[in-house]
C-alpha positions as CSV (number, residue, x, y, z in Angstrom):
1,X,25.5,-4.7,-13.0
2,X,24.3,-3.6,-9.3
3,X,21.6,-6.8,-10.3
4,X,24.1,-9.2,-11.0
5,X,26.1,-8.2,-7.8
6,X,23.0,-9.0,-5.4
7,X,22.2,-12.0,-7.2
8,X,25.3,-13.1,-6.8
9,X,25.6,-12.5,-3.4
10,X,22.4,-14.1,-2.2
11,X,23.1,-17.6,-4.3
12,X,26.4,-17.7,-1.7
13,X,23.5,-18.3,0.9
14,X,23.2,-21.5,2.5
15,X,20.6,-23.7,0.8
16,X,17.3,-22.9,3.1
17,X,18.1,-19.6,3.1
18,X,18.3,-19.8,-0.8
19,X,15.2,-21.2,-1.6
20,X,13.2,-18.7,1.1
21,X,15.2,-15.9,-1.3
22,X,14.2,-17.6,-4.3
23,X,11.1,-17.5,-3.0
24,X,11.1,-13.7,-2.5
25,X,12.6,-13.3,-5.8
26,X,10.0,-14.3,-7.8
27,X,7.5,-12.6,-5.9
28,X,9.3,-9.7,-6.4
29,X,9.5,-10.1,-10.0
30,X,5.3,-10.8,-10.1
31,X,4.2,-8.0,-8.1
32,X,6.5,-5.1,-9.9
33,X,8.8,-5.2,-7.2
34,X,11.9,-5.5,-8.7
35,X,13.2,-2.4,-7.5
36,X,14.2,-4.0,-4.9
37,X,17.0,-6.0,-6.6
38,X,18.7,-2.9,-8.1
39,X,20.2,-1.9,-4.8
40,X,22.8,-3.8,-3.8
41,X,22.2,-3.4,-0.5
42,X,19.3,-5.7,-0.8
43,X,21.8,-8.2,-1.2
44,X,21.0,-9.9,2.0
45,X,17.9,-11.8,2.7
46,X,17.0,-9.2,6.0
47,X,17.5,-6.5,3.1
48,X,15.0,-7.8,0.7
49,X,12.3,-8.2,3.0
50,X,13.0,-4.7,4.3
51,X,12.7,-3.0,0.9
52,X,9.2,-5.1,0.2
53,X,8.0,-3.7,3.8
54,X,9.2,-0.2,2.4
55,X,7.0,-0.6,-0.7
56,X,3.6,0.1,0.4
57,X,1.9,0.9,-2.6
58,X,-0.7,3.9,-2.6
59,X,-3.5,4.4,-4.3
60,X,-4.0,5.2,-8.0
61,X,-5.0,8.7,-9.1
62,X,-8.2,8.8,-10.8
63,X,-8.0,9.4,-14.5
64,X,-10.9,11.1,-16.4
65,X,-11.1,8.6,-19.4
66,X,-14.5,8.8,-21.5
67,X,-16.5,6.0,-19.5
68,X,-18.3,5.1,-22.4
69,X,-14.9,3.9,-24.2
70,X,-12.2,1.9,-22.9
71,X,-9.9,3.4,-20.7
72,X,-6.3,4.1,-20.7
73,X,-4.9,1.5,-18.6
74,X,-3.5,-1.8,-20.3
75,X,-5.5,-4.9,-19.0
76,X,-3.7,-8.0,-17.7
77,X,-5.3,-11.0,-16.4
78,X,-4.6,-14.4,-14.4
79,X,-7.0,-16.9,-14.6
80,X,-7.8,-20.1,-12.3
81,X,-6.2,-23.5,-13.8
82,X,-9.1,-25.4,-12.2
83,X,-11.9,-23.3,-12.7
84,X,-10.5,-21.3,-16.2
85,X,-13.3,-18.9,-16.3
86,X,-13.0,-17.6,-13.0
87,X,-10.2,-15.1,-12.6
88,X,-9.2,-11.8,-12.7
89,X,-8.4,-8.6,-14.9
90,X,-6.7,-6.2,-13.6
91,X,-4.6,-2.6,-14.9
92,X,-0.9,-2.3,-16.0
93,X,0.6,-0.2,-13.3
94,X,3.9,-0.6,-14.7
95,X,6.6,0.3,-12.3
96,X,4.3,2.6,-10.5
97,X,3.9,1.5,-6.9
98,X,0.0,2.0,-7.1
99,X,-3.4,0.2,-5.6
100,X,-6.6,0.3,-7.5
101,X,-10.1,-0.2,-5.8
102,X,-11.6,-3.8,-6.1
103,X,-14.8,-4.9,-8.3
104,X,-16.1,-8.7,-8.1
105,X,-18.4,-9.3,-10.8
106,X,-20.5,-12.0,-11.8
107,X,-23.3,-13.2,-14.0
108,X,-27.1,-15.2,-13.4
109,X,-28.2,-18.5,-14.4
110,X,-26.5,-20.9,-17.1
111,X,-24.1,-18.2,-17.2
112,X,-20.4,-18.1,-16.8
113,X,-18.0,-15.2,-16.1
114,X,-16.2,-15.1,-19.7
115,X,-19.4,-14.0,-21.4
116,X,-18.8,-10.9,-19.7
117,X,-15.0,-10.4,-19.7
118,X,-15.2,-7.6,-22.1
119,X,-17.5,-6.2,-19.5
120,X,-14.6,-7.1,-16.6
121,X,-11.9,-5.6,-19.3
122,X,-14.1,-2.2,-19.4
123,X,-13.7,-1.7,-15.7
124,X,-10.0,-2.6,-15.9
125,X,-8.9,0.0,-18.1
126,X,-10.7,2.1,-16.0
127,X,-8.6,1.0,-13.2
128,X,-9.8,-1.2,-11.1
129,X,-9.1,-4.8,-10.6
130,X,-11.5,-7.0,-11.3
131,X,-12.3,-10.7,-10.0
132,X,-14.7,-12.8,-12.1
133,X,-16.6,-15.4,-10.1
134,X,-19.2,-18.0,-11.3
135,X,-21.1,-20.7,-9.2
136,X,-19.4,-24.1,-9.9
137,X,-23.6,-25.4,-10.9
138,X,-25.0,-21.5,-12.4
139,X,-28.6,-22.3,-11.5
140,X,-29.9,-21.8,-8.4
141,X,-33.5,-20.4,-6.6
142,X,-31.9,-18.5,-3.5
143,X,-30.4,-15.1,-3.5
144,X,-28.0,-16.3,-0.3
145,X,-26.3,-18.3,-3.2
146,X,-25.6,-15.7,-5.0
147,X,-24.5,-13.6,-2.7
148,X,-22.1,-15.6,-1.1
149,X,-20.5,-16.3,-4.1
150,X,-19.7,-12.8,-4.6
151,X,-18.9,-12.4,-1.0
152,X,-16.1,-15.0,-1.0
153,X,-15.0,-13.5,-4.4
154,X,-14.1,-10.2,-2.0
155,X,-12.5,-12.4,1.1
156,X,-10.5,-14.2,-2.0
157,X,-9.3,-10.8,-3.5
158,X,-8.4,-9.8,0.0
159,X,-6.5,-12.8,0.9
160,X,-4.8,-12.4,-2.9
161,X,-3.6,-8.8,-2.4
162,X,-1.8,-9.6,0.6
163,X,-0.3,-12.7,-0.5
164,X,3.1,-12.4,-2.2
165,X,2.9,-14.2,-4.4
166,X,-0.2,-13.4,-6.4
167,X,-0.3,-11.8,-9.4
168,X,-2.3,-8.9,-7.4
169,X,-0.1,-8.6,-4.3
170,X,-0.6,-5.1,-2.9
171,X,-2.5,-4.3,-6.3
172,X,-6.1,-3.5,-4.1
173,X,-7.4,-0.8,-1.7
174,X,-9.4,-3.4,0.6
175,X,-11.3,-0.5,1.8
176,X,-12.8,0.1,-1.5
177,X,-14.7,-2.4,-3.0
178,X,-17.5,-2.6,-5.5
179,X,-19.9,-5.6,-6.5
180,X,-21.5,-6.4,-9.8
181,X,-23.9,-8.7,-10.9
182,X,-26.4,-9.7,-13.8
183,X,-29.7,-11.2,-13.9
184,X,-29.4,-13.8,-10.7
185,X,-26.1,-12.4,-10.0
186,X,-27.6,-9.3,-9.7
187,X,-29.5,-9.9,-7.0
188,X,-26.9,-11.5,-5.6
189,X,-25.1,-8.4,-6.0
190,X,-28.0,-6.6,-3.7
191,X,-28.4,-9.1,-1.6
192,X,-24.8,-9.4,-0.5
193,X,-25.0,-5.5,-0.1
194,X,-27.6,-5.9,2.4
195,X,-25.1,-8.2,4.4
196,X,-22.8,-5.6,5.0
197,X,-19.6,-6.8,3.6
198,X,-16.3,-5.3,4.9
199,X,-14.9,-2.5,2.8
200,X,-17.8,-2.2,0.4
201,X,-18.7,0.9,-0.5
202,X,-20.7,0.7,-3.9
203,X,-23.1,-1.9,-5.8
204,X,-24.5,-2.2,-8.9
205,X,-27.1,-4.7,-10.2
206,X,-28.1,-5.2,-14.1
207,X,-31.3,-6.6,-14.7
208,X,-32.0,-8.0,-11.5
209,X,-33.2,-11.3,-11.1
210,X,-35.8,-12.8,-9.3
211,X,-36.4,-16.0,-7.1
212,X,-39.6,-17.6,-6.5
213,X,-42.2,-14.6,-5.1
214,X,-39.2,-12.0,-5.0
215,X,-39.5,-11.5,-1.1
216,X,-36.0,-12.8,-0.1
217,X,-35.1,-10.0,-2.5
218,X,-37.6,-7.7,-1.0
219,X,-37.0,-8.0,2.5
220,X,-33.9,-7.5,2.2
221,X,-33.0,-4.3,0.2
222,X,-34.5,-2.4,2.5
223,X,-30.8,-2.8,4.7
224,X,-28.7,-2.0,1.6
225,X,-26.2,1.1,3.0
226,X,-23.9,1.7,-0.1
227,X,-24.6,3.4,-3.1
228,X,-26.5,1.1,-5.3
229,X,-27.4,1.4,-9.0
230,X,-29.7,-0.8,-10.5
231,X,-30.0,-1.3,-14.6
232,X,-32.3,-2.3,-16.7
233,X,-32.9,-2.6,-20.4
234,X,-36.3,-1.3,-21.9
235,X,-37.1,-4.6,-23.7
236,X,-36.2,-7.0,-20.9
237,X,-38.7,-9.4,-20.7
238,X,-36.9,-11.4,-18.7
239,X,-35.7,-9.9,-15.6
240,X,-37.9,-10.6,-12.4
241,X,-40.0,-12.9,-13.7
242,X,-40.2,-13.1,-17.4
243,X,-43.6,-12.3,-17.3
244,X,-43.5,-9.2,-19.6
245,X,-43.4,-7.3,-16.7
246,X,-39.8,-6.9,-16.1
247,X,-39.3,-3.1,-16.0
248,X,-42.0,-2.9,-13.5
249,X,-41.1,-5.4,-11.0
250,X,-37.3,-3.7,-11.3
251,X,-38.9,-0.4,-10.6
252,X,-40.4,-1.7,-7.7
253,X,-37.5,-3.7,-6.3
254,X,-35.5,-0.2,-6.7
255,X,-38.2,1.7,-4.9
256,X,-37.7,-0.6,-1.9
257,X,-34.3,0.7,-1.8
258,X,-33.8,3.7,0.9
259,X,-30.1,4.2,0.6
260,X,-29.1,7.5,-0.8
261,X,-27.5,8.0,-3.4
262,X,-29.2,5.4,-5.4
263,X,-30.1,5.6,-9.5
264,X,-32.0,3.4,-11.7
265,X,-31.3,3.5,-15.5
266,X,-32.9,2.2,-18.5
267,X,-31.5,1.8,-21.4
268,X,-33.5,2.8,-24.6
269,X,-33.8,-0.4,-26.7
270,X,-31.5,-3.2,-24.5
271,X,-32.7,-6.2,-23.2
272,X,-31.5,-9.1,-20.7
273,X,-28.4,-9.8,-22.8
274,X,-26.7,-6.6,-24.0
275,X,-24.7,-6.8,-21.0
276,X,-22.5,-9.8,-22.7
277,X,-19.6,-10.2,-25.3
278,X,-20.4,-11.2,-28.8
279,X,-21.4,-13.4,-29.6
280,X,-23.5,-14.6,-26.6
281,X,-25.8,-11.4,-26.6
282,X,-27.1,-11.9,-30.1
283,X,-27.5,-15.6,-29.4
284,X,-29.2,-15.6,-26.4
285,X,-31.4,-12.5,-27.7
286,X,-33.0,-14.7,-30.4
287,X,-34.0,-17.1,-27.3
288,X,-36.4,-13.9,-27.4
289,X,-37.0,-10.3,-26.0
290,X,-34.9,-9.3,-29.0
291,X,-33.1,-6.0,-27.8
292,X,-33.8,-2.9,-30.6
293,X,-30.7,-1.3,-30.5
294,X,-27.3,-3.1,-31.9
295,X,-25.3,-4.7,-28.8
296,X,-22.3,-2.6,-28.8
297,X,-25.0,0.7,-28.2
298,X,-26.4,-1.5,-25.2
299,X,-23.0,-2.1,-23.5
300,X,-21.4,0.8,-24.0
301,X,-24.3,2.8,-22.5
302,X,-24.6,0.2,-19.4
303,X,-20.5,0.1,-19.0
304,X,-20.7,3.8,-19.2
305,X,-22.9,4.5,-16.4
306,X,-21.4,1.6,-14.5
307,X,-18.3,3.2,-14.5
308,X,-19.4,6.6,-13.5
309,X,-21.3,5.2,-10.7
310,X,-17.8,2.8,-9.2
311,X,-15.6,6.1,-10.0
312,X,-18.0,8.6,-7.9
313,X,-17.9,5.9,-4.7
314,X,-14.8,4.1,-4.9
315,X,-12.3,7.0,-6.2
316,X,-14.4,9.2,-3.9
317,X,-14.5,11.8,-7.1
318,X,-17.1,14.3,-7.7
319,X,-16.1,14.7,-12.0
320,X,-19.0,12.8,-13.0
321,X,-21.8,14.6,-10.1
322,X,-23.6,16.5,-13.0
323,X,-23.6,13.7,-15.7
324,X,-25.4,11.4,-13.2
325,X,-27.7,13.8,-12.0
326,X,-28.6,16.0,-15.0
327,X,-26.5,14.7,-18.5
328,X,-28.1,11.6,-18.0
329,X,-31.5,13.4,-18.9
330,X,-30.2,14.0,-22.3
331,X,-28.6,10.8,-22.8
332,X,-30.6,9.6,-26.3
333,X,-29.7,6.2,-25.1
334,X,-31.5,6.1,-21.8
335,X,-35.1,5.5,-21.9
336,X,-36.5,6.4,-18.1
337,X,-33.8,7.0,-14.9
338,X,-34.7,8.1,-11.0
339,X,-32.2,9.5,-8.7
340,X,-32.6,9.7,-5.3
């Protein structure tokens, strides 16, 4: 009833202030805001923007979910009309008045973002939100590319978490942000690090890629100041170079890092693809470098030490300190790892 009051009160507005309120009113009905319109003291259109200004949300607590698994937030998502496989996923909050750090993610060459939604979804549930980016042509030779494209992807999820009318108004903690890339997104991913980009504070890079002789890469890692975690699978082939040499040349490229903390992983059995949804990582697997573990056993181990690594730095929690730096050792799924 104290609804209905309001509403009626603020339809007896004159027509430009009505469609301002209507305005307002369905950005308070798609960022969980309707609170607001069950006081009827909001009735007025000074009153409504008063409670939005009231609702600052705060930042989620971190819940200890199993990283391997899915985690226990619901997953929405709102995806671009024009560009459909660019978007974002992002956690239920419900009626709870809460931020979540940021994660842009994308993937390498001839890719697009959707072969790794599940991967997006994973991180979700975890709670963060998640914006998946692609290059409008996937295949290109410089590393500034890449990272620019993930770069923009963190201006655009700042812009759309203070913009009232996106799906993530006041859903993100600007100040912590996480970027993830595969194969030439990956390097991307480091790259970008190196750049500095406001509010970053974690990176992670899955098979990295390499252009041309690597030392666009190479000089630049060297700058990287957030903690960085680079993957790898133990049958990649592919990754810097395709040469055979790929966990070699990722070891290297890790080496050149001097951040601390920093962590390469590989996984026991994965190659290039095991990062994707079904059915692309079987299909691009018989392209060759066939991975010797099933796919699931591949992503849940990479999404599982993905999501340690964003929870440590961007929840600022020390639960999984011992299961970075000493579990992993056990790990039957993890073939080699360094920590520094």
């Amino acid at each position: 009833m104290k609804r209905l009051n309001v509403l009626a009160r603020l339809f007896s507005l004159s027509s430009a202030r009505l469609s301002l309120v209507m305005l307002l009113f369905a950005a308070l009905s798609a960022c969980d805001n309707s609170a607001c319109l069950d006081n009827e003291s909001n009735a007025e259109l000074g009153g409504l923007i008063d409670c939005l200004n009231t609702r600052t949300a705060t930042l989620a607590e971190f819940k200890l979910d199993d990283p391997a698994q899915k985690g226990s937030y619901a997953v929405l998502d709102a995806f671009d009309s024009v560009y459909p496989h660019n978007g974002y996923v992002y956690p239920d909050r419900g009626q709870e008045n809460i931020k979540f750090p940021g994660i842009v993610l994308t993937t390498g060459t001839l890719g697009n973002a959707h072969f790794m939604r599940g991967y997006a979804e994973h991180l979700a549930s975890h709670g963060f939100v998640v914006l998946m980016t692609t290059l409008d042509i996937p295949i290109n030779e410089d590393a500034n590319v890449w990272a620019n494209e993930l770069i923009e992807g963190v201006e655009r999820m700042v812009r759309d978490t203070n913009y009232l009318l996106s799906p993530i108004f006041d859903h993100v903690e600007e100040n912590r942000i996480g970027l993830i890339g595969l194969s030439s997104g990956g390097a991307g991913a480091l790259y970008a690090a190196s750049k500095g980009v406001p509010g970053l504070r974690a990176v992670v890079s899955l098979a990295t890629g390499k252009f041309g002789d690597g030392q666009q890469l190479i000089s630049a890692v060297g700058r990287i100041r957030v903690p960085a975690q680079v993957q790898l699978g133990e049958e990649d082939c592919r990754a810097l170079g395709g040469d055979g040499g790929g966990p070699q040349h990722t070891r290297d490229t890790f080496n050149l890092l001097t951040v601390s903390p920093r962590q390469f992983v590989e996984l026991k059995g994965g190659n290039h693809y095991g990062y994707l949804d079904m059915p692309w990582a079987t299909t691009f697997s018989a392209l060759g470098c066939p991975m010797t573990v099933a796919p699931e056993v591949q992503f849940r181990t990479s999404a599982k030490y993905s999501t340690m690594w964003f929870e440590t730095h961007l929840y600022e929690t020390s639960a999984w300190q011992e299961a970075l730096l000493v579990g992993i050792a056990s790990d039957p799924n993890v073939s080699a790892y360094i920590n520094h």
